[in-house]
DRENKESE-36801 format. One record per atom (N, C-alpha, C): x, y, z; atom name. Coordinates in Angstrom, 2 decimals. Example, Ala and Ser with C-alpha at 12.3 -4.5 7.8 and 13.67 -1.06 7.14 Angstrom:
2
<node u="13.19" v="-5.69" w="7.80" at="N"/>
<node u="12.30" v="-4.50" w="7.80" at="CA"/>
<node u="13.20" v="-3.30" w="7.80" at="C"/>
<node u="12.85" v="-2.25" w="7.08" at="N"/>
<node u="13.67" v="-1.06" w="7.14" at="CA"/>
<node u="12.90" v="0.03" w="7.87" at="C"/>
***
This chain:
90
<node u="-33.88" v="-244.69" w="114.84" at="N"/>
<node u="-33.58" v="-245.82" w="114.01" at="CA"/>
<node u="-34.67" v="-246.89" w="114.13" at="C"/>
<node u="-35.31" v="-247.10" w="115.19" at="N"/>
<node u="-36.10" v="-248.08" w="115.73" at="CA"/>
<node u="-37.48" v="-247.47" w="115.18" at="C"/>
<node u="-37.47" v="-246.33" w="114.54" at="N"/>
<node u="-39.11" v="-246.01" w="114.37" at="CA"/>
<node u="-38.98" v="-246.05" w="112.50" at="C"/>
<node u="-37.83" v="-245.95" w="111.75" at="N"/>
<node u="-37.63" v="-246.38" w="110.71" at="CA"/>
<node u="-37.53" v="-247.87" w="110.31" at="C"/>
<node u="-37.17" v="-248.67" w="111.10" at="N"/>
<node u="-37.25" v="-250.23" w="110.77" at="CA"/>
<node u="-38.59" v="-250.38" w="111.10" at="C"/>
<node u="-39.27" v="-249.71" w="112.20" at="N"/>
<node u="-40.90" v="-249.68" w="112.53" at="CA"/>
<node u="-41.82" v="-249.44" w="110.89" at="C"/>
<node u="-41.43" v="-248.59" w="110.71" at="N"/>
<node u="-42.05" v="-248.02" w="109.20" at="CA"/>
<node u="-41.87" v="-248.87" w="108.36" at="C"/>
<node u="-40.62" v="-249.67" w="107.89" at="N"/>
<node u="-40.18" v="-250.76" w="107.07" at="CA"/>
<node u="-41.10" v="-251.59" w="107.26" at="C"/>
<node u="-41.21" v="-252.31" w="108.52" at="N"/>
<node u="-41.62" v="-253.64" w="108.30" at="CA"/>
<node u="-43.05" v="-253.36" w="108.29" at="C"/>
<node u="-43.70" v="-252.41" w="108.84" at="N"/>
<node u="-44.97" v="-251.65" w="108.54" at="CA"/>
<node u="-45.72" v="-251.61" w="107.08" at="C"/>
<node u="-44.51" v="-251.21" w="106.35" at="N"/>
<node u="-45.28" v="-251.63" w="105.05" at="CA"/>
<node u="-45.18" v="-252.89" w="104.13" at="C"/>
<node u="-43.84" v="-253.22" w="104.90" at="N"/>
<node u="-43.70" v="-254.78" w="103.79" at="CA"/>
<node u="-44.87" v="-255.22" w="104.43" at="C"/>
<node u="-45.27" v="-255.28" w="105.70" at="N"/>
<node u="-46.57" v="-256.42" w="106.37" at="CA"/>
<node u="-47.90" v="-255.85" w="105.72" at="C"/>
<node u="-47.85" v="-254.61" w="105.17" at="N"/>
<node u="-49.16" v="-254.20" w="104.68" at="CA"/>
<node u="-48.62" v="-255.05" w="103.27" at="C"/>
<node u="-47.69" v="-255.01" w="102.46" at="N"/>
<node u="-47.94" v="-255.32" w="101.27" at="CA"/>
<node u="-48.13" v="-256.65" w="100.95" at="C"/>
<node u="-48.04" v="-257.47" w="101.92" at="N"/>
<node u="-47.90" v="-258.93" w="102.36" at="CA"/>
<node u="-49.42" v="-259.30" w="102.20" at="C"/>
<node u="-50.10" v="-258.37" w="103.16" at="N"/>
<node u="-51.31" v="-258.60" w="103.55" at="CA"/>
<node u="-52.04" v="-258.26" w="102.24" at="C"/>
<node u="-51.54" v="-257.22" w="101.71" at="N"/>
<node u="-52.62" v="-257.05" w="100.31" at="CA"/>
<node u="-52.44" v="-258.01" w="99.42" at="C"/>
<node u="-51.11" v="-258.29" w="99.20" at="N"/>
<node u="-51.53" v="-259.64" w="98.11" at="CA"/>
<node u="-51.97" v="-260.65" w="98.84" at="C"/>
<node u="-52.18" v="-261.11" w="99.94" at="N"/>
<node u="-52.20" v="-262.70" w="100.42" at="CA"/>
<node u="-53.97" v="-262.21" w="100.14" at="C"/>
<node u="-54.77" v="-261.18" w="100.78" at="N"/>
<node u="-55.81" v="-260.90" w="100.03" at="CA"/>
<node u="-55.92" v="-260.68" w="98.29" at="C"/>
<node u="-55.62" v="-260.24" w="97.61" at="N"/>
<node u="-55.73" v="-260.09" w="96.51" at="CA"/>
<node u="-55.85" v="-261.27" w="95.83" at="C"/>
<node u="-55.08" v="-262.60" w="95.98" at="N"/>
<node u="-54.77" v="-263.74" w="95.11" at="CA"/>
<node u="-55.97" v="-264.45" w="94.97" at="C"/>
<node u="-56.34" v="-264.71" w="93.83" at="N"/>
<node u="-57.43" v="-266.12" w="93.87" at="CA"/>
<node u="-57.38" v="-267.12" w="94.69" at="C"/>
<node u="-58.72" v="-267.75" w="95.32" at="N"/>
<node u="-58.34" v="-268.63" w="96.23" at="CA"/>
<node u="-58.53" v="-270.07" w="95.22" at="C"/>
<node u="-58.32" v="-271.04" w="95.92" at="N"/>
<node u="-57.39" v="-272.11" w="95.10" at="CA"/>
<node u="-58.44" v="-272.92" w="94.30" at="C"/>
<node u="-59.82" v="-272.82" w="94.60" at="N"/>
<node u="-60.36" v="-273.40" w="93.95" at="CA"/>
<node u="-60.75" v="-272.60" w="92.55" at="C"/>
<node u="-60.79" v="-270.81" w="92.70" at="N"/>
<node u="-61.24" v="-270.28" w="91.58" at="CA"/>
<node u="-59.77" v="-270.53" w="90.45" at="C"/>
<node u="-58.66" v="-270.75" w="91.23" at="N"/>
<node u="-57.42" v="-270.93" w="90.19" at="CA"/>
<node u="-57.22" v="-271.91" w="89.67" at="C"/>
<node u="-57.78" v="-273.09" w="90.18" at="N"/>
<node u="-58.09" v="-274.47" w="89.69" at="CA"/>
<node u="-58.91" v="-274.22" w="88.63" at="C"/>
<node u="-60.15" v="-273.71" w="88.92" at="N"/>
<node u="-61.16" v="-273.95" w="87.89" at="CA"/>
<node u="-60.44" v="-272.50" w="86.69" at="C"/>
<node u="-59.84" v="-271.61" w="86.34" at="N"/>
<node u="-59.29" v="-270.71" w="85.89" at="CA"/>
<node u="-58.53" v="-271.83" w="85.22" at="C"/>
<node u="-57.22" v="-272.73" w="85.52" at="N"/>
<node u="-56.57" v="-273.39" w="85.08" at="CA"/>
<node u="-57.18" v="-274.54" w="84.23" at="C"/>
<node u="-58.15" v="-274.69" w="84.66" at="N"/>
<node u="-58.73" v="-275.96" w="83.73" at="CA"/>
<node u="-59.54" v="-275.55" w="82.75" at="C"/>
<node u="-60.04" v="-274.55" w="82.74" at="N"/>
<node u="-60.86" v="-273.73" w="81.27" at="CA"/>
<node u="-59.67" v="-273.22" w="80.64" at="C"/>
<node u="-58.52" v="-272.73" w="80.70" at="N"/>
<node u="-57.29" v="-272.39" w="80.32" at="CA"/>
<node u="-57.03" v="-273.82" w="79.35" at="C"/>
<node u="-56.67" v="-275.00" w="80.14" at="N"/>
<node u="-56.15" v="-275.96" w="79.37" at="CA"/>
<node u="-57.31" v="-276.80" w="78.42" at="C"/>
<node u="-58.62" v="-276.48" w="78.77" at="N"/>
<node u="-59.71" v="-277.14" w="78.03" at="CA"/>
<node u="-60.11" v="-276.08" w="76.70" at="C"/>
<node u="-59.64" v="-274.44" w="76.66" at="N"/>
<node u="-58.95" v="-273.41" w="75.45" at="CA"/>
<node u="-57.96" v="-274.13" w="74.58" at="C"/>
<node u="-57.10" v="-274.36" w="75.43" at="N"/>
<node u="-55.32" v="-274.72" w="74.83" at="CA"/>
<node u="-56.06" v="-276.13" w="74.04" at="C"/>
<node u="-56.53" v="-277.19" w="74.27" at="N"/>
<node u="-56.82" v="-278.00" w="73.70" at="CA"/>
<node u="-58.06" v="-278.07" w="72.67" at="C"/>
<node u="-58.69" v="-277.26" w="72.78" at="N"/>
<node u="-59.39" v="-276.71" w="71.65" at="CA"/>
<node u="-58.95" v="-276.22" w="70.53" at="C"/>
<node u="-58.11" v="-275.51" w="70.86" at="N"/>
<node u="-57.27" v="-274.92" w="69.87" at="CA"/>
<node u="-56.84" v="-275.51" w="69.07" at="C"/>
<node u="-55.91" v="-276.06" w="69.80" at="N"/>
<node u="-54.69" v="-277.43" w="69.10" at="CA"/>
<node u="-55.80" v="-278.30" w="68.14" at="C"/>
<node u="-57.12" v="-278.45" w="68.41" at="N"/>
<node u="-57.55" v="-279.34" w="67.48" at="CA"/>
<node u="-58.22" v="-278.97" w="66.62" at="C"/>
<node u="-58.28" v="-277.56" w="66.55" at="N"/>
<node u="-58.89" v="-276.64" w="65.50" at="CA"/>
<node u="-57.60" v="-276.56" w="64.45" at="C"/>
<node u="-56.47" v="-276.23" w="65.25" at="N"/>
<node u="-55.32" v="-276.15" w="64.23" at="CA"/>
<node u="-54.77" v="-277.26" w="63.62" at="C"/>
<node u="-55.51" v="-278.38" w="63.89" at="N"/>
<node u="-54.96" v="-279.79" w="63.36" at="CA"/>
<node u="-55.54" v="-279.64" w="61.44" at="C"/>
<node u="-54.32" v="-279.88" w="60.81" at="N"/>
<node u="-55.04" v="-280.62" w="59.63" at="CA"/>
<node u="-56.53" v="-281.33" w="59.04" at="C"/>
<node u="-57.47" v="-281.15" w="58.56" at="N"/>
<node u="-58.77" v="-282.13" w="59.01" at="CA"/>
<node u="-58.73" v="-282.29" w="57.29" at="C"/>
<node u="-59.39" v="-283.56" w="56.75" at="N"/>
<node u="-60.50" v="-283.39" w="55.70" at="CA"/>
<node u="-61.83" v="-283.48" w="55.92" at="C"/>
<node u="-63.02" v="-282.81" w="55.28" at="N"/>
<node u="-64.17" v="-283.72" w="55.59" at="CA"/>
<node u="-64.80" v="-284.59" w="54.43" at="C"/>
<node u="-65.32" v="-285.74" w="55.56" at="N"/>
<node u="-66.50" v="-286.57" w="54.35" at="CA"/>
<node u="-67.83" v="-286.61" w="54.68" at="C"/>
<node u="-68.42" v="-286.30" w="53.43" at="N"/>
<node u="-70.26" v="-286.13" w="53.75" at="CA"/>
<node u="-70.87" v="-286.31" w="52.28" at="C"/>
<node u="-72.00" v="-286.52" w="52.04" at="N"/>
<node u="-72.37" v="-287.14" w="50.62" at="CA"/>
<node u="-73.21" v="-286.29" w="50.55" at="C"/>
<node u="-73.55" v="-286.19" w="49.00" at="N"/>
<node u="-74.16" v="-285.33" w="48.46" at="CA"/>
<node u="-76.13" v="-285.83" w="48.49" at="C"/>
<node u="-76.82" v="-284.73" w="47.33" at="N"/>
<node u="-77.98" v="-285.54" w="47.64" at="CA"/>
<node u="-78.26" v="-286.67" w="46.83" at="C"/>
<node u="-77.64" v="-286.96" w="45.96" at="N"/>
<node u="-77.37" v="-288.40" w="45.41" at="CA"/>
<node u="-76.88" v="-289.79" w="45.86" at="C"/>
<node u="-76.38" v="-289.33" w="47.35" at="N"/>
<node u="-75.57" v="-290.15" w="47.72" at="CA"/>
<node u="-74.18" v="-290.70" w="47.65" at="C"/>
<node u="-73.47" v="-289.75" w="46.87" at="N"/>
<node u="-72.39" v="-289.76" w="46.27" at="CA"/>
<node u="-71.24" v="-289.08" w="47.68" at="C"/>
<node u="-70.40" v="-290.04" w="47.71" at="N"/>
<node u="-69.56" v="-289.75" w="49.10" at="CA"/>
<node u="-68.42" v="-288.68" w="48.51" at="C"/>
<node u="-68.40" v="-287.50" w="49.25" at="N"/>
<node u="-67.35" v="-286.43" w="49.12" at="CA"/>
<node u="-65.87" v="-286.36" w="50.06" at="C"/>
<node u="-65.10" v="-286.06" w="49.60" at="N"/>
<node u="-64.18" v="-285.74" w="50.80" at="CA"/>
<node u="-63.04" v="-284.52" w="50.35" at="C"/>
<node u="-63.59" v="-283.51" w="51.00" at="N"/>
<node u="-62.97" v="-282.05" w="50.62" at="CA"/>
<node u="-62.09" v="-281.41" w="51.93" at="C"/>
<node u="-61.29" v="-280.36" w="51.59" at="N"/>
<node u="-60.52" v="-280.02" w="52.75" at="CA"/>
<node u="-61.22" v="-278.92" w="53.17" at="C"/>
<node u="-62.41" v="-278.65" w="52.55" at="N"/>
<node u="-63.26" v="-277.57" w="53.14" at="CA"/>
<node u="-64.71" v="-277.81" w="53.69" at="C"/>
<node u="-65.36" v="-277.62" w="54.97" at="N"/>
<node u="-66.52" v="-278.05" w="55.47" at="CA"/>
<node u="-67.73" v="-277.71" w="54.48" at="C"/>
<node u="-68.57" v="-278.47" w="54.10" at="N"/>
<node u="-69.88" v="-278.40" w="53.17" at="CA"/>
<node u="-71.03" v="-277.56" w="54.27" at="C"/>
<node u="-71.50" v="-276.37" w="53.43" at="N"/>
<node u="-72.27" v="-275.77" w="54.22" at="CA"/>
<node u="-74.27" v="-276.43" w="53.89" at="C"/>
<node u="-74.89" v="-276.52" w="55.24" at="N"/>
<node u="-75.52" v="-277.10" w="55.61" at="CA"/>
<node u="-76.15" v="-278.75" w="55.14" at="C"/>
<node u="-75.10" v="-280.02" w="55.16" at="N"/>
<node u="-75.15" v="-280.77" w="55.29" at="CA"/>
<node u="-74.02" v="-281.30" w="56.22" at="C"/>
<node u="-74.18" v="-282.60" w="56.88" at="N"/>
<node u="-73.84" v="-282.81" w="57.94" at="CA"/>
<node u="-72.65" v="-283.65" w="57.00" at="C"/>
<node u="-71.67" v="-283.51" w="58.39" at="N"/>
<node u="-70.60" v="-283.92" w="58.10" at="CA"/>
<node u="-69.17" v="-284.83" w="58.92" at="C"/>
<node u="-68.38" v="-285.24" w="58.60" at="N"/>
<node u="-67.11" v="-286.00" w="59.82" at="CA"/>
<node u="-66.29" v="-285.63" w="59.19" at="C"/>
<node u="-65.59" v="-284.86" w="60.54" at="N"/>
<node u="-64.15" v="-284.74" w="60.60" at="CA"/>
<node u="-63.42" v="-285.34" w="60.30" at="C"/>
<node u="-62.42" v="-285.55" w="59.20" at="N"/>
<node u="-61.23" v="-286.78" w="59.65" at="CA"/>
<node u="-59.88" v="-286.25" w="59.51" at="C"/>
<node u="-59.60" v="-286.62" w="60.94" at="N"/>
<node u="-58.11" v="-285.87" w="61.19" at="CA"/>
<node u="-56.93" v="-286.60" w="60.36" at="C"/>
<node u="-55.90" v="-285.47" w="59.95" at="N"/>
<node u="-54.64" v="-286.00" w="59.26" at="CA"/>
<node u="-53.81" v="-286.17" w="60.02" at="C"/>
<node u="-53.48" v="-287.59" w="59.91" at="N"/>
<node u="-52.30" v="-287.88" w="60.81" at="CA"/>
<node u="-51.28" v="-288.30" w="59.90" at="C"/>
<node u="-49.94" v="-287.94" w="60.26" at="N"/>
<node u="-48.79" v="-288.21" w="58.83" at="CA"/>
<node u="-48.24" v="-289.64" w="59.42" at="C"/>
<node u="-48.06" v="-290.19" w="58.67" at="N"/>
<node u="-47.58" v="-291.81" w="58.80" at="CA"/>
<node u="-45.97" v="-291.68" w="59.77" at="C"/>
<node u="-46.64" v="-292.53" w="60.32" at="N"/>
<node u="-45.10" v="-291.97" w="61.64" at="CA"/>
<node u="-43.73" v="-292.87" w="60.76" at="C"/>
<node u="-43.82" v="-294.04" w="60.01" at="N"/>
<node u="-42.92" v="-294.32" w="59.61" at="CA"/>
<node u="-42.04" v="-293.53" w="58.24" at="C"/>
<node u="-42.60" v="-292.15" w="57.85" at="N"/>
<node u="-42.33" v="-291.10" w="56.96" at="CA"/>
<node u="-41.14" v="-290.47" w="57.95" at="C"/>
<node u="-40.13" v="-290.28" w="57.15" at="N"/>
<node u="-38.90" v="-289.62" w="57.69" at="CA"/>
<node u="-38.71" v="-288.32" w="56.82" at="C"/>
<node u="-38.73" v="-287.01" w="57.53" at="N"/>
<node u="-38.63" v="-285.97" w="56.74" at="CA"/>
<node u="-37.24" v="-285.50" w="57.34" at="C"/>
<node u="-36.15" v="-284.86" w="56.06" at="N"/>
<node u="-34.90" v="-284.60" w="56.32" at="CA"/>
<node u="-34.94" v="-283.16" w="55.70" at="C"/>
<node u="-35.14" v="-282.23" w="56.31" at="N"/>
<node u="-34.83" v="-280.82" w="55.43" at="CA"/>
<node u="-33.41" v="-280.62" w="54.88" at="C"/>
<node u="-32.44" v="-281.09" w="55.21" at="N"/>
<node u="-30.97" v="-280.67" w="54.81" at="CA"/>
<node u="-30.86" v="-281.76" w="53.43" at="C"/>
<node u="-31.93" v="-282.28" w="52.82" at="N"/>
<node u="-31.81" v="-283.28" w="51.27" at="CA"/>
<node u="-32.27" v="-282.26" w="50.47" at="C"/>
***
């Protein structure tokens, strides 16, 4: 009986030992976590609403919901007027 609980705890301590090796150590999970959330926030502001404004070669100011290819341009984010109340059940 004593050489079967031997064997037991034999391998839980090996499997112990392989993950406590295996795991990232805390700084690579830090830096893992913060390119993770500096993704996540990229994202989110890619998926934001935008228009852009940029002028033509006349000088004539544009503002389209689609980016003008090779002239320079600003983002301008849509933000919905917080005092707008939307009710789906009207």
């Amino acid at each position: 009986m004593r050489l079967t609980w031997a064997l037991v705890l034999g391998v839980v301590a090996g499997v112990a030992v392989a993950w406590w090796l295996s795991r990232d150590p805390p700084e690579l999970a830090r830096e893992k976590q913060a390119r993770a959330e500096a993704a996540a926030a990229a994202n989110f502001e890619d998926s934001r609403p935008v228009l852009y404004r940029w002028r033509d070669d006349d000088g004539a100011l544009h503002v389209t919901d689609a980016a003008p290819k090779g002239r320079k341009y600003e983002r301008i984010p849509i933000e919905p007027d917080p005092a707008i109340e939307v009710h789906g059940d009207r």
